[in-house]
C-alpha positions as CSV (number, residue, x, y, z in Angstrom):
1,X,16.7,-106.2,-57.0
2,X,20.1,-105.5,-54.9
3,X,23.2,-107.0,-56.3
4,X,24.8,-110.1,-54.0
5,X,27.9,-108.1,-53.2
6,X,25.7,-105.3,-51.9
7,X,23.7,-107.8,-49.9
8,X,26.8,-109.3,-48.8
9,X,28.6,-105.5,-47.2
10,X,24.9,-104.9,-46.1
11,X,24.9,-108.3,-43.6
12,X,28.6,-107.6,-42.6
13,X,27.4,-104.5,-41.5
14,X,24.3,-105.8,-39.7
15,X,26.7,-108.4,-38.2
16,X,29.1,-106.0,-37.0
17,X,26.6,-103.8,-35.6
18,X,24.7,-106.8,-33.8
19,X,28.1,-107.4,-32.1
20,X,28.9,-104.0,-31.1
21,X,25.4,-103.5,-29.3
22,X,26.0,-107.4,-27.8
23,X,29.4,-105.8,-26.6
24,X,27.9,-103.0,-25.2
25,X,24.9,-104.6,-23.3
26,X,27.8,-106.9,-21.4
27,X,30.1,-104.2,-20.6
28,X,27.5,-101.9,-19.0
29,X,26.3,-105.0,-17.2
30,X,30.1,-105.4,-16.5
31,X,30.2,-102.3,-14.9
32,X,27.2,-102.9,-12.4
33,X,28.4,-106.2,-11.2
34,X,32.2,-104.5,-10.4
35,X,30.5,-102.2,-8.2
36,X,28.8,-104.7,-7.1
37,X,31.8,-107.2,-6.1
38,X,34.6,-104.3,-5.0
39,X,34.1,-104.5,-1.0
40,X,36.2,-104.0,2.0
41,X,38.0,-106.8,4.2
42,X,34.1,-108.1,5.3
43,X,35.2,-111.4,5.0
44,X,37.2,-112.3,9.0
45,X,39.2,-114.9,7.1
46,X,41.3,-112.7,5.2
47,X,43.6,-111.4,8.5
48,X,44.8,-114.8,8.8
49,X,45.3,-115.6,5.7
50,X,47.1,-112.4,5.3
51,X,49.1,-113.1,8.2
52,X,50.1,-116.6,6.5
53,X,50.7,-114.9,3.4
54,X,53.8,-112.6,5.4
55,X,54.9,-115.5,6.8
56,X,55.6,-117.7,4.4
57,X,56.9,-114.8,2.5
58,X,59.8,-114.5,5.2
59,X,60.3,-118.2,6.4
60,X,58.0,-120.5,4.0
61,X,55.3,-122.5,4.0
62,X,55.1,-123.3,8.0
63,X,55.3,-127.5,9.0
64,X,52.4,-126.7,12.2
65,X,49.6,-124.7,12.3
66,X,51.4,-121.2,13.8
67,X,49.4,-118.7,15.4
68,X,47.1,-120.4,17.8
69,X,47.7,-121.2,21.4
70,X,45.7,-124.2,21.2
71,X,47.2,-127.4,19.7
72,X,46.2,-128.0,16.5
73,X,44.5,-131.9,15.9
74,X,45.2,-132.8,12.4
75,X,48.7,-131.5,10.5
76,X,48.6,-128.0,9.2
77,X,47.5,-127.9,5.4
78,X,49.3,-125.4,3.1
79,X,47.2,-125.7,0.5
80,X,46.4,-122.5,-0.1
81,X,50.0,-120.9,0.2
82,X,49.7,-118.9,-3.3
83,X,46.5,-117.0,-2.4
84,X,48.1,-116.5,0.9
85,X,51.3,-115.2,-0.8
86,X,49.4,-113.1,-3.5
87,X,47.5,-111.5,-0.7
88,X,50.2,-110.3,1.2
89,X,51.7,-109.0,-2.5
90,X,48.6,-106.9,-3.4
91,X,48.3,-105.5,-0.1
92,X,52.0,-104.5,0.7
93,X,51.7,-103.3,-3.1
94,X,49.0,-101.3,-2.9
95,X,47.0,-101.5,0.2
96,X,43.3,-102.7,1.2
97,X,42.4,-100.9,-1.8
98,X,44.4,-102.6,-4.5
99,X,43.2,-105.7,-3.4
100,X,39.9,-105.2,-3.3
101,X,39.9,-103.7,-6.9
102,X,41.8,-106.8,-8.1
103,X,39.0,-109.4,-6.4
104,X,36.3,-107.2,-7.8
105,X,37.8,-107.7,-10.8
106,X,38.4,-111.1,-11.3
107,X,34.4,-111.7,-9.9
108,X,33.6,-109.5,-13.0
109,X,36.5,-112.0,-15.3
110,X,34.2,-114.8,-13.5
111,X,30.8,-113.2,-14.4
112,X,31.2,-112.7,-18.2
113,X,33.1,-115.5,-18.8
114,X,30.0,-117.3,-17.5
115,X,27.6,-115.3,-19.8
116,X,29.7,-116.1,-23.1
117,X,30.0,-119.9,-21.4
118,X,26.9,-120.2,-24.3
119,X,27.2,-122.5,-27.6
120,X,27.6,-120.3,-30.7
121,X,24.8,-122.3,-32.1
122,X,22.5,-120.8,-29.1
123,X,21.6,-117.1,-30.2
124,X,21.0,-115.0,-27.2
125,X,20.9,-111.5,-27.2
126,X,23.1,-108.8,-25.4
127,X,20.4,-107.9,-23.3
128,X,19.4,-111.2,-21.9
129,X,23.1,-111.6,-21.3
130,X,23.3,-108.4,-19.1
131,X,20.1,-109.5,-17.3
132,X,21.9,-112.7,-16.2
133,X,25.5,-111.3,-15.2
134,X,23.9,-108.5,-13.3
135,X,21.6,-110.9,-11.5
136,X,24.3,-113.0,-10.6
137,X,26.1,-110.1,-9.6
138,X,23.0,-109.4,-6.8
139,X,23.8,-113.3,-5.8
140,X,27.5,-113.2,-5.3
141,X,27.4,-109.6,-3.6
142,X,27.3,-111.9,-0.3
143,X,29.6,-114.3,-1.1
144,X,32.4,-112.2,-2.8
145,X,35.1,-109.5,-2.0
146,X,38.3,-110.6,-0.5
147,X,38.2,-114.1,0.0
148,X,39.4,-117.0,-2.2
149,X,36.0,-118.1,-2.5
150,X,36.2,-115.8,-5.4
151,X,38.9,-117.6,-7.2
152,X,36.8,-120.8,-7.7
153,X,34.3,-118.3,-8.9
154,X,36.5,-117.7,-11.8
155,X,37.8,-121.2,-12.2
156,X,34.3,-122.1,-12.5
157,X,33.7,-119.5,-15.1
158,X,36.7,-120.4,-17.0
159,X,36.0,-124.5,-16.4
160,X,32.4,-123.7,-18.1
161,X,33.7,-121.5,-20.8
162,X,36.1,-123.9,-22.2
163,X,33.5,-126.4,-22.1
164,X,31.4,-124.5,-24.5
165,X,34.2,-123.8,-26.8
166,X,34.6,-127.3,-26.6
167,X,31.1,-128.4,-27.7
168,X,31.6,-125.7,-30.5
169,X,34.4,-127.8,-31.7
170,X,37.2,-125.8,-30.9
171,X,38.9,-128.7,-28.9
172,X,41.7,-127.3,-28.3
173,X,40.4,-124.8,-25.7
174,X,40.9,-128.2,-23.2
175,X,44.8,-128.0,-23.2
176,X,44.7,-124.7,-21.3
177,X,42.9,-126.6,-18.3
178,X,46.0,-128.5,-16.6
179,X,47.4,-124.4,-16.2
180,X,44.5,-123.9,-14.9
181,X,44.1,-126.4,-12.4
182,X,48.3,-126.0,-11.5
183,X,47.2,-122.8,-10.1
184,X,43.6,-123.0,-8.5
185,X,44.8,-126.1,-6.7
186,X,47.2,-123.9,-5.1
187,X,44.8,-121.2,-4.0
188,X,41.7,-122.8,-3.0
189,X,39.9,-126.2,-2.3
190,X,37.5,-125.6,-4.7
191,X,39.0,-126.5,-7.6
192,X,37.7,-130.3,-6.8
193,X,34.5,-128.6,-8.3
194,X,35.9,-127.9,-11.1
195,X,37.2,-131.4,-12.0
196,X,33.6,-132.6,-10.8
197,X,31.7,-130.3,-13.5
198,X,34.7,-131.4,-16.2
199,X,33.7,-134.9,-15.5
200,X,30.0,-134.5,-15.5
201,X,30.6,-132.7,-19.4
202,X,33.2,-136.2,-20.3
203,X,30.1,-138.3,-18.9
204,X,26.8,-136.0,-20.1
205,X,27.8,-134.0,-23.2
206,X,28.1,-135.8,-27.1
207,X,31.7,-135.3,-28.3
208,X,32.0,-132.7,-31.1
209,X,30.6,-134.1,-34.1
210,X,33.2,-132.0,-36.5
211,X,36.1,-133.4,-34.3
212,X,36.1,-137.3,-34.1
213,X,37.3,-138.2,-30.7
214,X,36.8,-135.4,-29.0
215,X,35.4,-137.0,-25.8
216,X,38.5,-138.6,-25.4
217,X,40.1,-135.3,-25.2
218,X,38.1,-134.1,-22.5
219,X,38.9,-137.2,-20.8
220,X,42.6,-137.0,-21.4
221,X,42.8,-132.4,-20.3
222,X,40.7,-133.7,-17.2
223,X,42.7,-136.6,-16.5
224,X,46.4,-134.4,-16.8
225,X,44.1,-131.1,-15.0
226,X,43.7,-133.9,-11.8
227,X,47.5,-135.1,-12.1
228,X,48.9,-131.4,-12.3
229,X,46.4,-130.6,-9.0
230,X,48.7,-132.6,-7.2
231,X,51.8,-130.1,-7.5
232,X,51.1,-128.2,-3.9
233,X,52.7,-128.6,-0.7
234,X,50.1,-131.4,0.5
235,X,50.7,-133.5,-2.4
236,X,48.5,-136.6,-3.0
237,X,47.2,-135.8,-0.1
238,X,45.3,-132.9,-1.0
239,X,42.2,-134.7,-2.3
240,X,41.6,-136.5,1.4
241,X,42.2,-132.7,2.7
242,X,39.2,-131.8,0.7
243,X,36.9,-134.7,1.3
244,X,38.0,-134.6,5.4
245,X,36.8,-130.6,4.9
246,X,33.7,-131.4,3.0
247,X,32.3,-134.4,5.8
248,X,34.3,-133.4,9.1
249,X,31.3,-132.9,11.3
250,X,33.0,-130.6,13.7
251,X,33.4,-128.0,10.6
252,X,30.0,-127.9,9.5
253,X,28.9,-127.0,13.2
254,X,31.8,-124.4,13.3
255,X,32.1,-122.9,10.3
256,X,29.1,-120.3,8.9
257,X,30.1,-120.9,5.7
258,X,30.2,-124.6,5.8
259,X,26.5,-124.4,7.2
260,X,22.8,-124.3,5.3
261,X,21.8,-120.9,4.1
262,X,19.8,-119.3,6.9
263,X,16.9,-118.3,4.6
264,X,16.1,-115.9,7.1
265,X,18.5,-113.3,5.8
266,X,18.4,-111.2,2.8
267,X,21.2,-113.0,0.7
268,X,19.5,-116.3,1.0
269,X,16.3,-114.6,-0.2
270,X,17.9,-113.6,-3.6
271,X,19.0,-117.5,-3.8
272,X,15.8,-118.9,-3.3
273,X,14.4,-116.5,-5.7
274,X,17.4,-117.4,-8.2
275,X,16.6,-120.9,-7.6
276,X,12.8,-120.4,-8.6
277,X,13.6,-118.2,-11.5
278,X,15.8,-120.8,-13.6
279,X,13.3,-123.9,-12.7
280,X,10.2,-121.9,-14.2
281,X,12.9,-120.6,-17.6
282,X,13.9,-124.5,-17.9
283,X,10.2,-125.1,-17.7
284,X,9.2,-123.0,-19.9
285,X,11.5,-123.0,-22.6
286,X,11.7,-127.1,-23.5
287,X,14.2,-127.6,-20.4
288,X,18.1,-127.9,-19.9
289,X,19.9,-130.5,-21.8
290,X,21.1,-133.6,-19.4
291,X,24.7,-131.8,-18.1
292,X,22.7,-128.9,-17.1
293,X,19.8,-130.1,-15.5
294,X,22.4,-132.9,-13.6
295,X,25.3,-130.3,-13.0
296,X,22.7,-127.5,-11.4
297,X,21.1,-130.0,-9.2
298,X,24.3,-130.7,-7.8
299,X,25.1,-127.3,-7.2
300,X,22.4,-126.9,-5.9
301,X,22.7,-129.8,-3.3
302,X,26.0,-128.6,-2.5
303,X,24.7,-124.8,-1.6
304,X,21.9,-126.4,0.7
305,X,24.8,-128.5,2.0
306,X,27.6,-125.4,2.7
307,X,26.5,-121.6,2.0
308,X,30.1,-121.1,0.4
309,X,28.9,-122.8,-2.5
310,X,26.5,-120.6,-3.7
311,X,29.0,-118.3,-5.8
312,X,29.5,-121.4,-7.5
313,X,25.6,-122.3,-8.4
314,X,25.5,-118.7,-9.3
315,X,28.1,-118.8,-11.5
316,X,26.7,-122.3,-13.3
317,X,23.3,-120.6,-13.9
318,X,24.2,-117.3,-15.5
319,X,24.4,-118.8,-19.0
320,X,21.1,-120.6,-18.1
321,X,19.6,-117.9,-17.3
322,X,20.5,-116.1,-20.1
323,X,19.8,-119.1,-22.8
324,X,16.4,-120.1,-21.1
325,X,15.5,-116.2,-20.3
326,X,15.9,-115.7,-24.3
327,X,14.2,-118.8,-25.2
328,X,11.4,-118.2,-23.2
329,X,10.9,-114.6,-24.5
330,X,11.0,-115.4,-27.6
331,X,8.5,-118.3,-27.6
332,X,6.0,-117.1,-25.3
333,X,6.4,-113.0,-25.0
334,X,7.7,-111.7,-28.1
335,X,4.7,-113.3,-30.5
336,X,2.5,-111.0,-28.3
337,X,3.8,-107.9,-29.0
338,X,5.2,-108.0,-32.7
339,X,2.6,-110.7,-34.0
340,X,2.9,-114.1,-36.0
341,X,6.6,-112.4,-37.2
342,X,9.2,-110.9,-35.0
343,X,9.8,-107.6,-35.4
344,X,13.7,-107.1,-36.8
345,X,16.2,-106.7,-34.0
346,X,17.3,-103.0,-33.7
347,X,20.6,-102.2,-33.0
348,X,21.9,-99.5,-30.4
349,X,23.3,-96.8,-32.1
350,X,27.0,-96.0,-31.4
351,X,27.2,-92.7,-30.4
352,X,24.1,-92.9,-28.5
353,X,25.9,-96.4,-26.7
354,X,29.8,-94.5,-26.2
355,X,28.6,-91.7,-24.6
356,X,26.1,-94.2,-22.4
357,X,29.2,-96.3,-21.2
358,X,31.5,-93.3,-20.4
359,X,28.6,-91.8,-18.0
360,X,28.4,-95.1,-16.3
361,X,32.4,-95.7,-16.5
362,X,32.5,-92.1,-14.6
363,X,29.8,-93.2,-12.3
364,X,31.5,-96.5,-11.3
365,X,34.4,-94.3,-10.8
366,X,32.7,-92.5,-8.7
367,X,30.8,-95.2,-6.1
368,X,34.4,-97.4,-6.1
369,X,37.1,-94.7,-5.8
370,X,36.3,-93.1,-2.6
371,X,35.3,-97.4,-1.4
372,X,39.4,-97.9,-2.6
373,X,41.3,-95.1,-0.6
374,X,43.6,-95.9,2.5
375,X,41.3,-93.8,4.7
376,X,37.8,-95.8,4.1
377,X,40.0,-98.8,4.5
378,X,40.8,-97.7,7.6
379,X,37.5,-96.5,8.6
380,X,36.2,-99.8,7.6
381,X,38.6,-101.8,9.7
382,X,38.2,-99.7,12.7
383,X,34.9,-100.1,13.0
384,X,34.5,-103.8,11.6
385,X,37.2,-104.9,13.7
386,X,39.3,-104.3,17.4
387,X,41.9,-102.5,16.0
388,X,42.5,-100.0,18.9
389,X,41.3,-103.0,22.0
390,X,44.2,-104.9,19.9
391,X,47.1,-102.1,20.3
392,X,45.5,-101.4,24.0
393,X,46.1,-105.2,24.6
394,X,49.7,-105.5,22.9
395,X,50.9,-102.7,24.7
396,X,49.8,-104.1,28.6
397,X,49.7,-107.4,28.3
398,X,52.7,-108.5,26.2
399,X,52.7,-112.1,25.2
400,X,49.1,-113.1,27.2
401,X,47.1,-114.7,26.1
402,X,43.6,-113.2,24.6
403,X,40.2,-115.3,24.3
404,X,37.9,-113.7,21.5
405,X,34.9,-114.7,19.6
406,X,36.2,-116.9,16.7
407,X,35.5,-114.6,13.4
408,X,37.5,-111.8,15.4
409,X,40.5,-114.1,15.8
410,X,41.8,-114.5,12.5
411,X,42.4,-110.5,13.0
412,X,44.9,-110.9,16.4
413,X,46.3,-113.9,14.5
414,X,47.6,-110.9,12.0
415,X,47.5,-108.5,14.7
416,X,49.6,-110.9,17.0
417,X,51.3,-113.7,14.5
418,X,54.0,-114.4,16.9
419,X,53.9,-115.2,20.8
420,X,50.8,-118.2,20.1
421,X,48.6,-115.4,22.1
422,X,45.5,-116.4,20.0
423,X,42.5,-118.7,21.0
424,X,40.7,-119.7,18.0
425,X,40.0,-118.6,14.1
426,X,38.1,-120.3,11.8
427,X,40.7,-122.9,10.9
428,X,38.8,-126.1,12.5
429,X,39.8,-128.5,10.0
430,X,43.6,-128.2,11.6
431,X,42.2,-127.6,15.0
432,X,39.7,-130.5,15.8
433,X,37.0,-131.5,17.3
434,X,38.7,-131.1,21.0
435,X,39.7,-127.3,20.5
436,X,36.0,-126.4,19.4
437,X,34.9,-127.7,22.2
438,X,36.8,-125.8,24.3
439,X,36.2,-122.7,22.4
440,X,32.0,-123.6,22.4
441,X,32.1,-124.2,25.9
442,X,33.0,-120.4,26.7
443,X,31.1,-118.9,23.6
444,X,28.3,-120.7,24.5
445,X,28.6,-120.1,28.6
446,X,28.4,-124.5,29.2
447,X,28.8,-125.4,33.0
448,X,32.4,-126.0,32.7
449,X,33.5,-122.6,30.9
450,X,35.0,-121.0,34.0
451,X,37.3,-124.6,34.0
452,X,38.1,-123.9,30.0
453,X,39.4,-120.3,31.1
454,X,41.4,-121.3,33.6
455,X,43.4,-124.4,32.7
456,X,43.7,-123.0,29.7
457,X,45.7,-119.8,31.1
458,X,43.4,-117.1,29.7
459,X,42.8,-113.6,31.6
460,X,42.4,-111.4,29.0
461,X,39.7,-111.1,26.7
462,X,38.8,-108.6,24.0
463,X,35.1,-109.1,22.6
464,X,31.8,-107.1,21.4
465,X,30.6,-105.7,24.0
466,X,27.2,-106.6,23.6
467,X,28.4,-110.1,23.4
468,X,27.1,-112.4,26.1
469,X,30.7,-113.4,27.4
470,X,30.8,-109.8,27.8
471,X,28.1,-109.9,30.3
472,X,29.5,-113.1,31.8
473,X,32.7,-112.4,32.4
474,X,31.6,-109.2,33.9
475,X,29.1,-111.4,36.6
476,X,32.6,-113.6,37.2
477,X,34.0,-110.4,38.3
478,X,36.4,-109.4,35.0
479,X,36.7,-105.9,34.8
480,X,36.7,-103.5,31.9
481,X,40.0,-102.3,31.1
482,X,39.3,-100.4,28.1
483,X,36.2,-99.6,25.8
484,X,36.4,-98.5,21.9
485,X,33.6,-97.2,21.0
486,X,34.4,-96.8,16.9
487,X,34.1,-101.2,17.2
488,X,31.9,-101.2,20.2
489,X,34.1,-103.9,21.6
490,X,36.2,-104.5,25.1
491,X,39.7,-105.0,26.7
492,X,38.1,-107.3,30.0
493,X,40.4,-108.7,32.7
494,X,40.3,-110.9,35.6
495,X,43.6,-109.2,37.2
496,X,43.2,-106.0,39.1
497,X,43.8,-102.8,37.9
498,X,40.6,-102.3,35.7
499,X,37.4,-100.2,36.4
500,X,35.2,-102.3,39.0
501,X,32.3,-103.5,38.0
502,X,28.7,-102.1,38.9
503,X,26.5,-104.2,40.4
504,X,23.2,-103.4,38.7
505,X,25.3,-105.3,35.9
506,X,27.5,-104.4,32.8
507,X,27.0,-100.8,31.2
508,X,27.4,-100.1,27.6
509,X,29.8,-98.0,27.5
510,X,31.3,-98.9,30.7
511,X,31.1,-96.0,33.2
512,X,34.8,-94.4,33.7
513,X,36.3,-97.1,31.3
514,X,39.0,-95.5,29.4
515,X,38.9,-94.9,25.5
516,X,40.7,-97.9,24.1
């Protein structure tokens, strides 16, 4: 018979070891989801807010929207000014790089937050933890990379972690929400989501038994957390900015990402089978508890509603996933292979697990390094977007002004941030209704888009050359000043002095047509 003191040393060691293998399972999983998440500029939006970011570094947060020739609707919302600002930082710091390492990152924070967002009651093992983060790490590799979409990603994550510190008791985890919110307010519009999942735990989840009134002080950190959101340029104001965002019909038509998923593309594919996956676990494992089951549904709602919301029901269901996935093994999978009794858990043994997480460390290295350098930057850029049409076009036509499609001009708006050269970029909260109309009319060829191009001053163009206002513009009799092949876009003109067009119709590339 062992001695209690033996016993005692022998389940501190068992404990010790079952956290170092729990450890290890989340920082390999870690590692798959940050190569995952590190990705280039994909994301149009990012010129213009980088171009915001330099400007309100110089001359602060500007009164009137400031780059577009078009008037802007509705008054200019600076919301966002500390993203912006920390953008521009990062960048002039380090480059494209930098900032893609530091957005990786924080979806990585966001990701195991999210896992360890579990009740210490709820006993889920490291594997079914890495499972989840590196299946949410499939989901968000559409919707992450440098954008701010990724810092409601982590206020999510951190919103949901405190909330199940909070259920373990430990109430004073709440306190650190208010700094939260100060900040996310600041950078992006979804913090309101955050204050809508805090509520739904006030409303849905029993207090603490151990700590009497511990509702109340969920109430009272959510209460201060929607107070201190109010600290940002727009002021009180800022929750009508984000409810005029969220129903403004002319953004929903305008914007992909305010859009439905388009389940016809690969992304939306993973959703749907996301989706699917955590309805059978909750089935089969007893089902959520009511915050869960009400909170995901939501989500969920809100994804269907606008695409840009699914890093956000990704995030949510990474602990389900995990708690349910675990459940579910162990009630219906595990009695089959071990019998009546489960077999004892088995531990990864540390050598063994060191000298697996520096092979994958060096492997990550690897993939991201080469991703991070100035030259793939560049690469990337040159071929994702008009750099060279762009220099082409500021060096002959000074101060003109440029029509291009709408995900392209967020890029002049950095390219060109002074002269109000630029047509459209995808600000159409602050633009209106009117100014996508006039930008749909000549993206969409309407009756009147010849009418829109010239009352509206615009002979210049530079645009994909396969686009159709390519080929339209060409018919009108615009000719090709320059073609870059490394973007496959055009420099067109309706004044002389380009190559003529053939008449069989336009020729990719152009025939003659300079290198851009």
């Amino acid at each position: 018979m062992k001695r209690p003191d033996l016993l005692l040393i022998a389940g501190a060691d068992q404990e010790r070891r079952a956290t170092a293998t729990r450890f290890a399972w989340i920082a390999a999983a870690a590692i798959v989801v940050l190569v995952l998440t590190v990705q280039p500029f994909s994301d149009a939006n990012v010129w213009w807010h980088l171009a915001l970011g330099r400007l309100i570094t110089t001359s602060g947060i500007p009164a009137h929207e400031p780059f577009s020739f078009l008037p802007a609707a509705h008054a200019w919302v600076g919301q966002q000014w500390l993203y912006e600002v920390t953008l521009a930082g990062l960048v002039g710091a380090g480059g494209a790089g930098l900032v893609s390492l530091v957005m990786g990152l924080a979806a990585v924070a966001a990701v195991v937050l999210a896992a360890l967002a579990i009740p210490r009651s709820v006993r889920v093992t490291g594997p079914w933890l890495a499972v989840s983060m590196v299946i949410t790490g499939v989901v968000l590799h559409s919707v992450v990379g440098v954008t701010s979409a990724v810092i409601s990603v982590l206020g999510v994550a951190v919103v949901l972690f405190v909330i199940s510190r909070w259920r373990d008791g430990r109430t004073s985890a709440v306190w650190g929400l208010p700094a939260l919110f100060l900040l996310w307010a600041n950078m992006d519009a979804g913090f309101a989501a955050g204050l809508l999942i805090l509520l739904a735990a006030v409303l849905l989840i029993p207090g603490a038994p151990s700590h009497a009134g511990s509702r109340r002080q969920l109430a009272l950190a959510l209460g201060i957390s929607a107070i201190a959101a109010l600290a940002n340029p727009v002021g009180p104001g800022i929750y009508a900015s984000v409810l005029s965002g969220v129903f403004d019909p002319g953004v929903a038509q305008s914007l992909a990402g305010f859009g439905s998923p388009n389940f016809h593309e690969w992304w939306a594919r993973l959703f749907e089978g996301e989706v699917l996956l955590v309805i059978v676990l909750w089935t089969v494992s007893g089902g959520p508890d009511r915050f869960s089951a009400i909170t995901g549904f939501g989500l969920l709602i809100a994804t269907l509603f606008a695409q840009e919301n699914l890093g956000l029901f990704a995030v949510f269901v990474t602990p389900q996933l995990a708690v349910h996935g675990s459940r579910a093994w162990t009630l219906h999978v595990a009695p089959r292979l071990h019998g009546p009794e489960q077999a004892a858990t088995r531990h990864l043994h540390p050598v063994a697990t060191g000298i697996a997480l520096l092979a994958m460390t060096a492997a990550m290295a690897v993939a991201l390094v080469p991703r991070l350098s100035a030259s793939a930057a560049a690469t990337y850029q040159a071929s994702t977007y008009p750099e060279a049409p762009a220099t082409y076009a500021g060096h002959n036509f000074p101060g003109q002004r440029l029509y291009t499609i709408d995900t392209w001009g967020g890029y002049l708006a950095y390219r060109f941030p002074s002269g109000r050269i630029v047509f459209l970029y995808d600000e159409p909260a602050v633009f209106g209704s009117n100014a996508l109309q006039l930008y749909d009319a000549i993206d969409l060829l309407d009756p009147n888009w010849v009418h829109v191009l010239t009352t509206e001053n615009i002979h210049h163009a530079i645009i994909p050359a396969d686009a159709r206002e390519a080929a339209a513009l060409h018919v009108l009799g615009w000719t090709v000043n320059c073609y870059d092949p490394t973007s496959r876009s055009l420099v067109m003109s309706s004044s002389p002095g380009g190559i003529a067009p053939p008449g069989s119709g336009l020729v990719i590339p152009p025939p003659g047509a300079p290198d851009c």
